[in-house]
C-alpha positions in Angstrom: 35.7 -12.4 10.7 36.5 -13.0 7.1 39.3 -13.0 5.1 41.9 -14.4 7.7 40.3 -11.7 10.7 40.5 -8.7 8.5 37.0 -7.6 8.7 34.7 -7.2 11.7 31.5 -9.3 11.6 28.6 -9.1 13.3 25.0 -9.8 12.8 23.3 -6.3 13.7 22.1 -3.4 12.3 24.0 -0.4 11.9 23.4 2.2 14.7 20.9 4.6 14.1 22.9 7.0 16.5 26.5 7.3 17.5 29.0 8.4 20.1 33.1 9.1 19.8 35.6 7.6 21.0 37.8 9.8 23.5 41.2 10.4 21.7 44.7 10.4 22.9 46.7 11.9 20.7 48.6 9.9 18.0 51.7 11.1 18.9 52.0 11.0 22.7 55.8 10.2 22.7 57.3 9.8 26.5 60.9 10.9 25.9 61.6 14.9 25.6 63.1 16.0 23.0 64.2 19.1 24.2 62.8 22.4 25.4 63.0 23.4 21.6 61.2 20.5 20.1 57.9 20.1 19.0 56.9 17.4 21.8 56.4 18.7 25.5 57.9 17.2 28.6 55.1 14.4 28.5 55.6 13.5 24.8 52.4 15.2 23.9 52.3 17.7 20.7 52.2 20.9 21.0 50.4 23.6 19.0 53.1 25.3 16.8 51.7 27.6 13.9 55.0 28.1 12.0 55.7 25.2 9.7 58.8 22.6 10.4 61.9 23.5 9.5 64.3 21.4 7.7 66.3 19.6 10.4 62.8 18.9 11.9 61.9 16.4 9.3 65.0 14.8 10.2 65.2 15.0 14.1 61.3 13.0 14.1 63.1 10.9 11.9 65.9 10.1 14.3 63.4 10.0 17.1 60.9 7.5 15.3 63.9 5.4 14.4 65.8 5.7 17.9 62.4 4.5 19.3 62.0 1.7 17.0 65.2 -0.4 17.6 64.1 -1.1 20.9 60.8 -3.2 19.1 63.6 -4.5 16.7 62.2 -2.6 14.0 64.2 -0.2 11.2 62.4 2.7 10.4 64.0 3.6 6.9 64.7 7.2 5.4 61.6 7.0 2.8 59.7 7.4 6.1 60.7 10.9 7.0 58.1 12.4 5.0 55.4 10.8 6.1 56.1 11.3 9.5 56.6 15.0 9.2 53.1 15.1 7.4 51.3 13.3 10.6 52.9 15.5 13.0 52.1 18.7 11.0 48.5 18.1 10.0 48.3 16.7 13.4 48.4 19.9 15.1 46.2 21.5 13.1 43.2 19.0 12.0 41.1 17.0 14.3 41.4 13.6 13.7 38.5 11.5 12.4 36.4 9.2 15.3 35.8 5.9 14.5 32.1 6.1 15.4 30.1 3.6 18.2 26.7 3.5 19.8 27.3 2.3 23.4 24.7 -0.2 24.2 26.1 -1.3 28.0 28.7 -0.6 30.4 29.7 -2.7 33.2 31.2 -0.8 36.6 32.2 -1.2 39.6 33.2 1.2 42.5 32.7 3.8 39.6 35.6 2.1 37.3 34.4 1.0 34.0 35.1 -2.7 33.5 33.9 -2.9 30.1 31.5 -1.5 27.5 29.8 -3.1 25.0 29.5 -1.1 21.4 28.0 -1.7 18.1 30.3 -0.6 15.1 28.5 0.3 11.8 29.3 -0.8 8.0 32.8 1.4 7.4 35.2 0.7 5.1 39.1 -0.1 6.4 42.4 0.3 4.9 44.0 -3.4 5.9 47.7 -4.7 5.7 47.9 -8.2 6.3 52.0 -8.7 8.4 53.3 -11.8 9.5 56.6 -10.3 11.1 58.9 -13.0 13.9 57.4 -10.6 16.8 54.0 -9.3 17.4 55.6 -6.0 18.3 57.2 -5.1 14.4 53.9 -6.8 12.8 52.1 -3.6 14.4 55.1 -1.1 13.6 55.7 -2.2 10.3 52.2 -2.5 9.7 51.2 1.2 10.4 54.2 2.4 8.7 52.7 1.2 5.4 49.4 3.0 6.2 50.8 6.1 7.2 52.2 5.9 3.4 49.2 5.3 1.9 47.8 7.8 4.3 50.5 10.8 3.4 50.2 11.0 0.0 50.4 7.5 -1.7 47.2 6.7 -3.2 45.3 7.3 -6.1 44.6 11.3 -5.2 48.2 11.9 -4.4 46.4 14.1 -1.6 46.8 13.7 3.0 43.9 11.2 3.6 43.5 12.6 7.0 44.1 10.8 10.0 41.8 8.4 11.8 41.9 6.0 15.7 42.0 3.8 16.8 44.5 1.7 14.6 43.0 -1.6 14.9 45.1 -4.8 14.7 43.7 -8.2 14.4 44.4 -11.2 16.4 44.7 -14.8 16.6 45.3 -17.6 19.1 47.6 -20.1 18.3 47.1 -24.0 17.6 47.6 -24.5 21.6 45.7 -21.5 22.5 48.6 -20.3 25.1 50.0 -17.2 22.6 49.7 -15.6 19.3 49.7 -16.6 15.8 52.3 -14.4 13.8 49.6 -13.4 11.2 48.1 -10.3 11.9 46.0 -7.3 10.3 46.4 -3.6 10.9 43.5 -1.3 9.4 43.0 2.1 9.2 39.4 3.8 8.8 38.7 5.4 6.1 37.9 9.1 7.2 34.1 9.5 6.8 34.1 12.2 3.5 36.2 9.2 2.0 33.9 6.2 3.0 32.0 6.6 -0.5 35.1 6.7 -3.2 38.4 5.5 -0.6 41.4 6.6 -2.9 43.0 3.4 -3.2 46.9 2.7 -1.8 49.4 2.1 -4.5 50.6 -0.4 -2.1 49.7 -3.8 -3.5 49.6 -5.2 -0.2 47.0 -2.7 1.5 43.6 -3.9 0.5 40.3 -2.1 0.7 37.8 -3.9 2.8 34.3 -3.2 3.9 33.5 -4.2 7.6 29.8 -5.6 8.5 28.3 -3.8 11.3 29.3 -6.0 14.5 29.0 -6.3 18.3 32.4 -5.4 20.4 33.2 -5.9 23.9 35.6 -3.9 25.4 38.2 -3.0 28.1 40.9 -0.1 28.2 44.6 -1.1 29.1 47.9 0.9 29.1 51.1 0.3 28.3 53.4 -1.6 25.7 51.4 -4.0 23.5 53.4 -7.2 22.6 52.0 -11.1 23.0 52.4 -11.3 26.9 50.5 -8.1 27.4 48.0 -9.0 24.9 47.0 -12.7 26.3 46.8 -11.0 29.9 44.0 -8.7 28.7 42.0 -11.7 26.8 42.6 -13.3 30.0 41.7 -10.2 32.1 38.3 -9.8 30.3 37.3 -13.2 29.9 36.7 -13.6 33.5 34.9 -10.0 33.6 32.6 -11.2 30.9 29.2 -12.8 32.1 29.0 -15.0 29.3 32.7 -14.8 27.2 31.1 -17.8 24.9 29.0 -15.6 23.0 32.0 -14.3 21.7 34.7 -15.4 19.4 37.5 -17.5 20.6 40.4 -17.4 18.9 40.3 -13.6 17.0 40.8 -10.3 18.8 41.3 -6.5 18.0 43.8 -5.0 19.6 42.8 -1.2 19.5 45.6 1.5 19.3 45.0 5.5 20.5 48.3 5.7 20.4 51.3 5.6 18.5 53.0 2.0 18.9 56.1 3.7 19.2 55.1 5.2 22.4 55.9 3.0 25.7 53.1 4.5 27.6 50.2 3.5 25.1 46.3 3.7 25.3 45.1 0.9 24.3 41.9 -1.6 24.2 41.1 -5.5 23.8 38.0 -6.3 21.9 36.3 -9.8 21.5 33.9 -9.7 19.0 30.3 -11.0 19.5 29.4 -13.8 17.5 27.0 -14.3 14.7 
């Protein structure tokens, strides 16, 4: 990776064909809202064709920000806006695929213990945090995306959204937990990739990602540092040779909102050069 594990990097060639990534959706929230609400009994959206009322804007608002102080995180009022825009043009727009070709996939007793993908040239949307906890780095993070994605950038226009939310990695000095610096990136929806409006947010910077080599493993659940340095842990050993890869950086991949306590998520290690 380059500059401080923003970018992927890999020494391949882009893929000549692709395959997409299953999506949960973004806003798979476990807590009902209520019979009259715009999430289901399992936190999952569900189609509505009338636009939100008012007091909509601010009951996700309440929600998101209820949620939130568990992670120790404040979820301020400028953030209502956004919020409503990813719900809404959730319902109604398929979300963009971060695009693979799967080269291998290791099994056993027909579960899948890891797959091995090659990730093209793409351009990311990246926010470098550095918050006490690993857990508001990732909030905080997105919340600045989802900005940039609803409306704050150059076009003034929805961007369109895109998973996984990727967030960058590191070991620390001792290797037995996580440096506080991390990056979260959002991919540029594909009609974007040529001319990415750019964020009026100082702090998100446009990067463009070499084509790379990922290994990879599905987990669920809340993502915070424990979690995180089980499932390096986890995969190492399911690796045949876990020295071809990187030591100290990792993506964690999001599929869901890191709000959500039921999350699908997935650890890469990233082959090396």
């Amino acid at each position: 990776m380059q500059r401080e594990g923003c970018r992927m990097s890999g020494g391949v060639q882009e893929p000549a064909t692709t395959g997409m990534i299953t999506l949960d959706d973004l806003d798979n929230m476990t807590d009902d809202l209520g019979s009259d609400s715009a999430y289901n009994s399992n936190g999952s959206i569900e189609e509505e064709t009338e636009p939100m009322e008012d007091g909509e804007q601010d009951r996700l608002l309440n929600y998101w920000q209820t949620v939130a102080r568990g992670h120790q995180v404040d979820v301020p009022n400028d953030m209502a806006e956004p919020i409503q825009q990813l719900t809404r043009n959730g319902r109604t727009e398929e979300r963009q695929k971060v695009p693979f070709l799967l080269l291998s996939c290791k099994e056993k007793c027909g579960e899948i213990l890891y797959e091995k993908r090659q990730y093209g040239k793409a351009k990311w949307a990246c926010v470098k945090m550095q918050e006490e906890r690993y857990e508001q780095s990732i909030c905080l993070g997105f919340m600045k995306l989802m900005r940039y994605i609803c409306e704050q950038n150059s076009t003034g226009s929805y961007l369109g959204m895109s998973i996984p939310i990727l967030t960058t990695i590191h070991r620390d000095e001792t290797h037995t937990g996580l440096s506080r610096s991390v990056t979260v990136a959002y991919y540029i929806p594909s009609h974007l990739q040529a001319d990415p409006p750019q964020p009026t947010d100082a702090e998100i910077v446009i990067e463009e990602w070499p084509p790379t080599v990922v290994f990879t493993r599905e987990f669920s659940g809340v993502t915070n540092e424990e979690s995180i340095m089980r499932e390096i842990s986890l995969l190492a050993e399911l690796l045949d040779s876990p020295d071809l890869c990187l030591q100290d950086t990792f993506i964690v991949a999001g599929y869901t909102n890191p709000a959500a306590a039921n999350r699908r998520n997935e650890i890469w290690f990233l082959q090396r050069l």
